[in-house]
C-alpha positions as CSV (number, residue, x, y, z in Angstrom):
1,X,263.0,118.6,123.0
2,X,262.5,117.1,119.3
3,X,266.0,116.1,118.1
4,X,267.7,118.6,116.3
5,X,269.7,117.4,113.3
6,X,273.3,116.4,113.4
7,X,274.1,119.4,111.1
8,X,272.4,122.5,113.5
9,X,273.9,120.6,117.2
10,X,277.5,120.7,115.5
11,X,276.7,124.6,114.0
12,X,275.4,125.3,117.2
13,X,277.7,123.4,119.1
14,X,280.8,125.8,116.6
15,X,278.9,128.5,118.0
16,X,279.4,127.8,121.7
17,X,283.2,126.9,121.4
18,X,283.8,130.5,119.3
19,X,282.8,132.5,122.6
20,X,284.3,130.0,124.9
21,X,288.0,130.0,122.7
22,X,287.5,133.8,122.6
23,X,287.4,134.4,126.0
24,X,283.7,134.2,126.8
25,X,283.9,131.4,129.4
26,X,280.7,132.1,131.5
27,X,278.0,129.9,130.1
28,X,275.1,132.5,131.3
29,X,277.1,135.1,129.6
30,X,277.7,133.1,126.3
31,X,273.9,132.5,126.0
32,X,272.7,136.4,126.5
33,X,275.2,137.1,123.7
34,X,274.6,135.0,121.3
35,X,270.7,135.7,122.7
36,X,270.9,139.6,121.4
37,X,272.5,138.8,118.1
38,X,269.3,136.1,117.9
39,X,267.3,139.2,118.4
40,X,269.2,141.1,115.9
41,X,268.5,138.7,112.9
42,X,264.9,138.2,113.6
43,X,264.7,141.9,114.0
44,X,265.5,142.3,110.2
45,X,263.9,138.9,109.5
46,X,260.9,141.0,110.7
47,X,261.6,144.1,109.0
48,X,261.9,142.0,105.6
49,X,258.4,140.6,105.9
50,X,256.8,144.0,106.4
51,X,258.9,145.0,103.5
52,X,257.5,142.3,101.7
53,X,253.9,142.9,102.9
54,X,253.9,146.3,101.7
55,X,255.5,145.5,97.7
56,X,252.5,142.8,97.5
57,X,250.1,145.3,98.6
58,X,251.9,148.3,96.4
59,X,251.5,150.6,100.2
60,X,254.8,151.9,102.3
61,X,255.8,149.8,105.5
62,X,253.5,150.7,108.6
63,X,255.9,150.9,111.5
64,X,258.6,150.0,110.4
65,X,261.4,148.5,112.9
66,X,264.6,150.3,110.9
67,X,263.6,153.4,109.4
68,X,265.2,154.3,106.1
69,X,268.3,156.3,108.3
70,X,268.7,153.3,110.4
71,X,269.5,151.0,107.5
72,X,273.0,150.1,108.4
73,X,271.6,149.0,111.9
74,X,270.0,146.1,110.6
75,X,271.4,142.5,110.6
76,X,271.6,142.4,106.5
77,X,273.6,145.1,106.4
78,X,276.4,144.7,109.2
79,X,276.7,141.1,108.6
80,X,278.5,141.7,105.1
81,X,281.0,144.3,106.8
82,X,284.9,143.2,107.3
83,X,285.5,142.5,111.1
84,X,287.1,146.4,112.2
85,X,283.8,148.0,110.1
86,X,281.1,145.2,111.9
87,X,282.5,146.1,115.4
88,X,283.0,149.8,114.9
89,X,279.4,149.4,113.8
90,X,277.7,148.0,117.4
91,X,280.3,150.4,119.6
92,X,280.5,153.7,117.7
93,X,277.0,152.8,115.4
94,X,275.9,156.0,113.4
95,X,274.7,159.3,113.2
96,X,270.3,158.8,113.5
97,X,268.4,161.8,114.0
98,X,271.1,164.2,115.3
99,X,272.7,161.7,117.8
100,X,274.6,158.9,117.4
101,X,273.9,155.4,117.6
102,X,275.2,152.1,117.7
103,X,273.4,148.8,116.5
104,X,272.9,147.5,120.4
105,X,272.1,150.9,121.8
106,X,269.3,151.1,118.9
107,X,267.7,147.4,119.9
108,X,267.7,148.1,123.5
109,X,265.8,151.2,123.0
110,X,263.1,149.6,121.1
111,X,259.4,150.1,122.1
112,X,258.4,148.1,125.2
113,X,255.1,146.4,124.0
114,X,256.9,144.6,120.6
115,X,257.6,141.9,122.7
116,X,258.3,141.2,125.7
117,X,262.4,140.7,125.7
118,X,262.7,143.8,124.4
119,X,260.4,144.9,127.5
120,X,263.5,143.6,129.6
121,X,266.9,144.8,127.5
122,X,266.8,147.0,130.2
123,X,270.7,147.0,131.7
124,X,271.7,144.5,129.3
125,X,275.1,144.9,128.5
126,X,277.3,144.0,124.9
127,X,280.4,142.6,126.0
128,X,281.7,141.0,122.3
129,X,284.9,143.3,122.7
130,X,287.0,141.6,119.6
131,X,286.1,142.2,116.0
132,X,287.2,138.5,115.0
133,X,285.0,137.1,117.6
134,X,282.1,139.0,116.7
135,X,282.3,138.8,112.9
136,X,283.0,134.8,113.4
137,X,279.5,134.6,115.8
138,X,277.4,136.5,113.4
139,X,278.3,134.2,110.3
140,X,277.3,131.0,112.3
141,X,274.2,132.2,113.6
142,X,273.6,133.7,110.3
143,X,273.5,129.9,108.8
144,X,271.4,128.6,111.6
145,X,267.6,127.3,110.4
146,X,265.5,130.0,111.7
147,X,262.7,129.3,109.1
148,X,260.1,127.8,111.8
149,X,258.9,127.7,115.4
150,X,259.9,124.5,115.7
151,X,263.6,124.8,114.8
152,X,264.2,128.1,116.2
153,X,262.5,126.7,119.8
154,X,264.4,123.6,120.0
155,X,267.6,125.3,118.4
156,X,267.4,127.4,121.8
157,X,266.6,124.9,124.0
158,X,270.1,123.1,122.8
159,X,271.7,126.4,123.7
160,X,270.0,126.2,127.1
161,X,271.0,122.6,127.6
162,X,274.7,123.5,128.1
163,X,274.0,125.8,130.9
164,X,272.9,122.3,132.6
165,X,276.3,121.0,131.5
166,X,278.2,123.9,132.6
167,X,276.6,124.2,136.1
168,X,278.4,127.4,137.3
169,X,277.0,130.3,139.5
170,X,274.3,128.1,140.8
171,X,272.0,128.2,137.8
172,X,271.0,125.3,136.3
173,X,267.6,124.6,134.5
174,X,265.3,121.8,135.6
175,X,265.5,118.3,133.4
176,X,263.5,118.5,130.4
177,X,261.5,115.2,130.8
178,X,261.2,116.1,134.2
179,X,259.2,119.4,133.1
180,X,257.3,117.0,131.0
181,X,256.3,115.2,133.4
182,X,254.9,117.3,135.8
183,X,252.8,119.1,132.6
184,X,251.5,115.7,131.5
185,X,250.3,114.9,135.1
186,X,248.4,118.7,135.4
187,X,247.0,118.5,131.6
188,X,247.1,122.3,130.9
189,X,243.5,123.3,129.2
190,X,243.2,125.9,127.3
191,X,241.3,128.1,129.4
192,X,244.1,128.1,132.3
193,X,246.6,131.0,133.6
194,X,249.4,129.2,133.9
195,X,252.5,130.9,136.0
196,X,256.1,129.8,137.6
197,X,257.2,132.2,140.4
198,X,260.8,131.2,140.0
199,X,260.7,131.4,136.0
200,X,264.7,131.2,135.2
201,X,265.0,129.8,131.4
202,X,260.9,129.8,131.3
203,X,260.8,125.9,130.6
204,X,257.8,124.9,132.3
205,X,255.8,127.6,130.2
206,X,257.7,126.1,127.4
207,X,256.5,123.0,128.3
208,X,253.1,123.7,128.8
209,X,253.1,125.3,125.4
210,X,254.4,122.3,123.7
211,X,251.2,120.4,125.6
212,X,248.4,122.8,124.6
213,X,249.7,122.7,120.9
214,X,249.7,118.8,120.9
215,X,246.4,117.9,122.4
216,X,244.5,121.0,121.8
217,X,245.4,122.0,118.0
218,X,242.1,123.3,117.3
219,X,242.1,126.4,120.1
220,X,244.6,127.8,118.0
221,X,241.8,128.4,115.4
222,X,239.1,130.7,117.7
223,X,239.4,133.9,118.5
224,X,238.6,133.9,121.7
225,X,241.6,131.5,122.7
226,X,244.3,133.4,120.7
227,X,243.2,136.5,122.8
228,X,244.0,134.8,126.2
229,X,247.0,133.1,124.9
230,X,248.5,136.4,123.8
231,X,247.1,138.4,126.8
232,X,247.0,136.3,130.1
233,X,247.9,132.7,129.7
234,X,251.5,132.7,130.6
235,X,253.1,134.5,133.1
236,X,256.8,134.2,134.9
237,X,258.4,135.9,138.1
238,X,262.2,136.2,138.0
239,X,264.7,138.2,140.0
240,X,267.8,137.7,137.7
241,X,267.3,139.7,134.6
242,X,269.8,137.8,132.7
243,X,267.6,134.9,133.6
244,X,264.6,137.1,132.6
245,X,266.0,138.3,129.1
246,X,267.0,134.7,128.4
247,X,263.7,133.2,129.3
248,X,262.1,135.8,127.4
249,X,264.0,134.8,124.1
250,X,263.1,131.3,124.5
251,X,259.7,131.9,125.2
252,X,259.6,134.2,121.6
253,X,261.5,131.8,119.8
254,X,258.5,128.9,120.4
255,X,256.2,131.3,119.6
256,X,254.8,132.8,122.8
257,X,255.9,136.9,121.8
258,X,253.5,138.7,124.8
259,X,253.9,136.9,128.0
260,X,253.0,138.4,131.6
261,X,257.1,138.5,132.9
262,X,257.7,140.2,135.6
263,X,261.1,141.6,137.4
264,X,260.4,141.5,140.9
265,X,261.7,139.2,144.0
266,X,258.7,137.1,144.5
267,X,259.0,136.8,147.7
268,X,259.2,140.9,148.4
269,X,256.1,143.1,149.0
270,X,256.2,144.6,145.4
271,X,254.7,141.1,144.7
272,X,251.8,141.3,146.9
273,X,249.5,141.9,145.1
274,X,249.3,138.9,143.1
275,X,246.3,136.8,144.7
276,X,243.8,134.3,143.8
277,X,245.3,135.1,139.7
278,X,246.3,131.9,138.5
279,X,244.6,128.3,137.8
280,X,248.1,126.5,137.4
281,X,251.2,127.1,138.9
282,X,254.5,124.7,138.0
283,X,257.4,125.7,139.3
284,X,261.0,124.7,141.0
285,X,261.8,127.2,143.3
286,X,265.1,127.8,144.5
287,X,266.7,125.4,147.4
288,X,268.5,126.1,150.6
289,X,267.7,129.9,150.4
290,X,267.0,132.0,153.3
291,X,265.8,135.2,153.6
292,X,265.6,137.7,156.6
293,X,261.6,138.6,158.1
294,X,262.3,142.4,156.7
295,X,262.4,140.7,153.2
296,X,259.6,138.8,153.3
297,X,256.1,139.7,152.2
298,X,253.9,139.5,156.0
299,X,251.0,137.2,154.4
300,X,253.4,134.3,153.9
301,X,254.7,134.3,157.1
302,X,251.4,133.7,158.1
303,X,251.2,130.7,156.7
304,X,254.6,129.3,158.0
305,X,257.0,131.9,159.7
306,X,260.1,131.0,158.3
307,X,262.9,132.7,156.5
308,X,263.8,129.0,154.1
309,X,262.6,130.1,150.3
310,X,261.6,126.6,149.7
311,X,258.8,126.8,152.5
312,X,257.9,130.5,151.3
313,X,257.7,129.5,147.7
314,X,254.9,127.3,148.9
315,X,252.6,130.1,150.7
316,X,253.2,132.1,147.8
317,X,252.0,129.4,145.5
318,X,248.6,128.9,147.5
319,X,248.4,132.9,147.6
320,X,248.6,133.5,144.0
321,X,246.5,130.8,142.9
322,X,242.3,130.9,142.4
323,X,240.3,128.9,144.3
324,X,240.3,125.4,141.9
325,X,243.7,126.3,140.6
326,X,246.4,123.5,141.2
327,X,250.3,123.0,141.0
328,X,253.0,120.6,140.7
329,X,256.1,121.9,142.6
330,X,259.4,120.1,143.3
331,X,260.7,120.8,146.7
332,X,263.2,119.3,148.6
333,X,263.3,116.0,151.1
334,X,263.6,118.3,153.5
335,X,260.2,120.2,153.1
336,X,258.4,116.1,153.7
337,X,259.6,115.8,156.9
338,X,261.1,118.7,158.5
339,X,260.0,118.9,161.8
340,X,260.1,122.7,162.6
341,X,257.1,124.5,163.1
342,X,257.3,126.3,159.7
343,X,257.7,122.6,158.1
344,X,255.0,121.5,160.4
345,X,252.7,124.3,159.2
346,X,252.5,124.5,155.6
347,X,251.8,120.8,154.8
348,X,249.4,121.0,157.4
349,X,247.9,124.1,155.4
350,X,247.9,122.3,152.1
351,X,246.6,119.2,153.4
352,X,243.9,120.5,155.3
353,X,243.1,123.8,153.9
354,X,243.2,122.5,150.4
355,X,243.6,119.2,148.7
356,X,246.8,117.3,148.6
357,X,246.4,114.9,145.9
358,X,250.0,113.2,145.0
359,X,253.5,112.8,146.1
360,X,256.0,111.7,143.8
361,X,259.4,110.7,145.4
362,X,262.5,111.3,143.4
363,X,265.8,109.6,143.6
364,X,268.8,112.0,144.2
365,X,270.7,111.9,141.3
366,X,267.3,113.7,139.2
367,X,269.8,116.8,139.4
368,X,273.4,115.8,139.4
369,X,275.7,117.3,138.4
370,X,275.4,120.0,139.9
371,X,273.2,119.0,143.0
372,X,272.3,115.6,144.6
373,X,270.1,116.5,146.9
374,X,266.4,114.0,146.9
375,X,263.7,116.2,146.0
376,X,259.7,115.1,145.1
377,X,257.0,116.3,143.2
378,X,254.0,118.1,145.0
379,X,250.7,118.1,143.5
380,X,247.8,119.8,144.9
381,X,244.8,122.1,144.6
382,X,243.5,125.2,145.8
383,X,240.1,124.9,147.3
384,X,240.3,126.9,150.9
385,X,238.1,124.2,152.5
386,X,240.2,121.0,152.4
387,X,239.1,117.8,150.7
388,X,242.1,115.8,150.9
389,X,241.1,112.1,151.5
390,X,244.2,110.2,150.6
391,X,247.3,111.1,149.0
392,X,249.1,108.8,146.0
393,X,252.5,108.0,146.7
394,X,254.6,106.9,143.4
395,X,258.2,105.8,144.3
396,X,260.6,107.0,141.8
397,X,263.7,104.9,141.3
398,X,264.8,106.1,137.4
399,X,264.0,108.7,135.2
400,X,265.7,107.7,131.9
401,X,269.1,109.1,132.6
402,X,272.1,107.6,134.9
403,X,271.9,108.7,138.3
404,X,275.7,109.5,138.6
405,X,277.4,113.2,137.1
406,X,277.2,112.5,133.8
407,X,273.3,111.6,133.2
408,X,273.7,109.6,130.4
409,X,270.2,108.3,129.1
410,X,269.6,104.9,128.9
411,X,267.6,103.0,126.9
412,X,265.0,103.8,124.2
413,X,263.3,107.4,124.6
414,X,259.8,107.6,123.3
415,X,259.3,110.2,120.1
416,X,256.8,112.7,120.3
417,X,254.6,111.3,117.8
418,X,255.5,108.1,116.6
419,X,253.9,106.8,113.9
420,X,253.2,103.9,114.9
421,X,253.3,102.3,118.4
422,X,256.6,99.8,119.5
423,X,256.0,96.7,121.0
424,X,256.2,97.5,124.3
425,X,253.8,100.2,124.1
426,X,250.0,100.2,124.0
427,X,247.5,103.2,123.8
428,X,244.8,104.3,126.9
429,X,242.8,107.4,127.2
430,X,241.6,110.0,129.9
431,X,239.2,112.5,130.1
432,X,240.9,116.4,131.2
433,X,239.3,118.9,133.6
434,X,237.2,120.0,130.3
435,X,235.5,117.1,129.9
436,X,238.1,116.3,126.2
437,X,239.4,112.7,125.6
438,X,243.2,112.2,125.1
439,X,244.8,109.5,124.1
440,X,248.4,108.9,125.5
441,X,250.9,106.2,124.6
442,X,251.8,103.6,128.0
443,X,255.3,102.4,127.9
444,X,256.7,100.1,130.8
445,X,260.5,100.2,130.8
446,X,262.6,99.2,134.1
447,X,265.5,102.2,133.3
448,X,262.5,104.9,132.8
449,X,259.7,105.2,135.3
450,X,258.2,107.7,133.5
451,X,255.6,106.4,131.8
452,X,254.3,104.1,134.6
453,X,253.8,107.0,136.8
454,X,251.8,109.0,134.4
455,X,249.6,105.9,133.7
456,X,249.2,105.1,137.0
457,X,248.4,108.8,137.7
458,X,245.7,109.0,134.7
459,X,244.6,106.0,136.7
460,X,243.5,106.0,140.1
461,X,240.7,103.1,139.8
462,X,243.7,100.7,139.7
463,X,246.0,102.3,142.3
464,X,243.3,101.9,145.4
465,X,244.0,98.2,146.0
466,X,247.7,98.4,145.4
467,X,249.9,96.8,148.8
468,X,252.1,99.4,150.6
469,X,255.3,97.4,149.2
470,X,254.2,98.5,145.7
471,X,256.2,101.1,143.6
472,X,252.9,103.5,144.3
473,X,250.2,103.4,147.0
474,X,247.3,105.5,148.5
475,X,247.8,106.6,152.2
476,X,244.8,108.2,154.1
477,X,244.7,111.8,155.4
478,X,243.9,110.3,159.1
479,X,247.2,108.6,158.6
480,X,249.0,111.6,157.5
481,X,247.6,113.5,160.6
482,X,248.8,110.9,162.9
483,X,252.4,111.1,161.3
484,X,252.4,115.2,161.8
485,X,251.8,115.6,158.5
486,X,254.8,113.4,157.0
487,X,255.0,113.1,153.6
488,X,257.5,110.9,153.0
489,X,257.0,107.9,151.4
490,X,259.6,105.6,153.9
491,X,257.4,106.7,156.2
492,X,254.2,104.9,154.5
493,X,256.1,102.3,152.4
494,X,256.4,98.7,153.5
495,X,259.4,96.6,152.9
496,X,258.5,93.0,151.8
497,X,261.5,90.9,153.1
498,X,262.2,87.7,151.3
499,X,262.5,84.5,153.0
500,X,265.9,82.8,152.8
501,X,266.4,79.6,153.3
502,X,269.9,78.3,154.1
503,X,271.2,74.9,154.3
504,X,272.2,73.6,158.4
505,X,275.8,74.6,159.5
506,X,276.5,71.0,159.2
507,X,276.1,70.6,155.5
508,X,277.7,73.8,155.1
509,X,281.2,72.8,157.1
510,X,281.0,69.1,155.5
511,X,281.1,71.1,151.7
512,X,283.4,73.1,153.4
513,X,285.9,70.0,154.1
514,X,285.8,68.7,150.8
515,X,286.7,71.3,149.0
516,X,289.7,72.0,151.3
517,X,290.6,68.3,150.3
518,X,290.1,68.9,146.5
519,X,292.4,71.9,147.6
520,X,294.9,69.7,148.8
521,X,294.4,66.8,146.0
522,X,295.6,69.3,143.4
523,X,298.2,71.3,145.2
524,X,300.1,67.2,145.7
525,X,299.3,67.0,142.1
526,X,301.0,69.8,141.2
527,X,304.3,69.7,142.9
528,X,304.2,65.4,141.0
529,X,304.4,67.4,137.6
530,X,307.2,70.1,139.3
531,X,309.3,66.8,140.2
């Protein structure tokens, strides 16, 4: 996220603490809310442009999103209303076409195809109940910067953040720079499909965004691209329609307005027909689930019969990708080693069937506060005929951020685009699936790992001679075999122990005298001075 200035965080921050001191405490709550009245301004912001459009052009508005009768539904005209009149305005609304109509009622019902949150304000529910605390939200998101992608993304993204903080009702978004991380090391092109089964808040298609607008700007400018990017090239599974409204609205406020979102339990047969669609998949799928047989759509049991999510998230992933597709997943210690038979199974599957290319371990405090279990970093491709040789191992000791509940970041962050490079920083380059050079920034710091790992990844030439007590390492797929499949790196990793040399027991009682004498010099020195 680019950092927002001081004056939007403490607007936005004004923002939060109105809903929370008005008796919205739930932090997924607090962000739909304030998400529809987001909706609700760029709704007119909309309506203004076409308005616009058509005085330039001297020809009436073409669809129009408030008809003339719907006037007082729009943001510009509620927002100057006293309190009582604003609130009697989204409950009681007015009189539009014979029946009556309030200002939510009139943006749920909105055509599906203008975008795809209002595709999903299906069930949403306005629960702003006091005219003070409604009138008081409207005015501060009313003075937010809304004029560019940019803002408006990273705006949200801030909002998003304190659902991290908050931690309640086990949803919490995956770390930002972790996101970033995993898209730098699958260098989205701009011919992908990209998806995440388990979409929450949308980030990683965020993310992956963000990367296609930095390193391939000029895509944006052919036709051909736009078409895909507005048609096929994100797409997002999500049970929780909250989760699915929000991740819509933050998808739409960076810019992407038609993704592929669907409503379904990916796990379910009303999923199964999703196969061989999409050429990346990133994704944190939910922990510790489990789900009964009945649930569970039959081809992924096939692959590992098992009710855990975290396995099934896995044969789903192989499923729905296209031969030559690949994926970074986090998944749990647990998946690395587990010695079931369903464990057993699908990293057999992915290391023999298809090609297991990296493991990167992460230390357990990635997701504190509000879970410290370890968890690593699975990258692999599709290719139904194996091909995995040896698998690079990268040993994650720190991320940026303190590893305890507060995840306080340490040290100096890099900027997006700096303008020119710090000391400890030089430049290198690599080549992505499309054949297109990029140049990427290396910076070696010992409280972020980072940006050694994505050098090292971007790489390989220099990683094949590295020593097994080395922060990263190769391991052979004979090896794995012989381990059943094992992926975790204490299982491959080598402790150098360090020679100590300590003086004979002699010396050490003889220093151990005198200084009981010196002991005993001062102590009769001391009682002298008492006398």
């Amino acid at each position: 996220m680019r950092m927002l200035t001081g004056q939007l965080r403490n607007e936005v921050d004004k923002l939060w603490e109105t809903f929370w001191t008005g008796g919205i405490t739930n932090p997924l709550t607090v962000i739909e809310q304030i998400t529809y009245l987001l909706f609700l301004r760029r709704l007119d912001q909309q309506q203004l442009l076409k308005e616009k459009q058509a005085s330039e052009l001297d020809m009436p508005i073409t669809d129009p999103i408030f008809p003339e009768a719907a006037t007082p539904l729009r943001w510009s005209s509620f927002k100057n209303l006293d309190p009582e009149a604003m609130i009697d305005r989204f409950t009681r609304g007015i009189t539009l076409n014979g029946e009556q109509t309030n200002v939510f009622d009139y943006m749920k019902q909105l055509a599906p195809e203008d975008t795809a949150f209002a595709n999903h304000m299906k069930g949403a529910t306005f629960m702003i109940s006091t005219p003070r605390l409604l009138d008081r939200a409207v005015q501060l998101i009313d003075k937010l910067d809304m004029d560019d992608r940019d803002t408006k993304g990273d705006l949200y993204e801030y909002l998003l953040s304190k659902i991290a903080s908050a931690g309640q009702n086990g949803q919490f978004r995956t770390p930002r720079h972790i996101i970033q991380l995993m898209v730098d090391m699958t260098l989205p092109t701009p011919t992908d499909t990209i998806c995440d089964p388990s979409a929450g808040t949308c980030g990683f298609l965020v993310a992956a965004d963000e990367y296609l607008r930095r390193e391939h700007r000029d895509a944006f400018y052919k036709k051909e691209f736009r078409a895909h990017y507005n048609s096929a090239m994100f797409n997002g599974l999500e049970f929780d329609s909250s989760m699915m409204r929000i991740g819509a609205m933050n998808l739409m406020l960076h810019g992407i307005e038609r993704p592929n979102l669907l409503h379904v339990d990916a796990l379910s047969e009303e999923n199964a027909g999703i196969t061989d669609r999409y050429s990346l998949m990133l994704a944190n799928p939910p922990f510790k689930g489990s789900l009964d047989y009945d649930f569970v759509e039959p081809s992924l049991l096939k692959v590992a019969k098992t009710k855990k999510t975290e396995l099934l998230f896995l044969a789903l992933m192989l499923r729905m990708m296209r031969p030559g597709g690949r994926a970074a997943v986090i998944v749990p210690d647990g998946v690395l080693f587990g010695s079931s038979r369903a464990h057993k199974a699908i990293r057999e599957a992915i290391v023999e069937e298809h090609q297991l290319q990296g493991v990167v371990s992460m230390p357990s405090g990635v997701f504190k506060p509000y879970a410290g279990v370890s968890t690593a970093i699975l990258l692999f491709t599709k290719t139904n005929s194996g091909g995995t040789d040896q698998v690079w191992f990268y040993d994650m000791q720190a991320d940026g951020y303190s590893l305890d509940d507060k995840r306080s970041e340490l040290g100096r962050r890099m900027p997006e685009q700096p303008e020119k490079l710090a000391k400890d920083e030089h430049l290198s380059t690599l080549t992505d699936p499309h054949g297109q050079v990029i140049e990427y920034r290396v910076q070696k710091h010992e409280e972020n790992n980072i940006p050694d790992i994505l050098h090292r990844w971007r790489t390989p030439e220099g990683e094949a001679k590295r020593p097994r007590t080395a922060q990263s390492f190769y391991v052979p797929v004979q090896e794995i075999r012989d381990n059943a499949y094992d992926l975790s790196i204490n299982r491959y990793k080598e402790i150098e122990y360090e020679a100590v040399a300590y003086d004979p027991p002699q010396e050490l009682l003889a220093r151990i005298r005198q200084l009981e004498a010196e002991r005993a010099q001062l102590m009769q020195e001391l009682e002298n001075l008492l006398d």
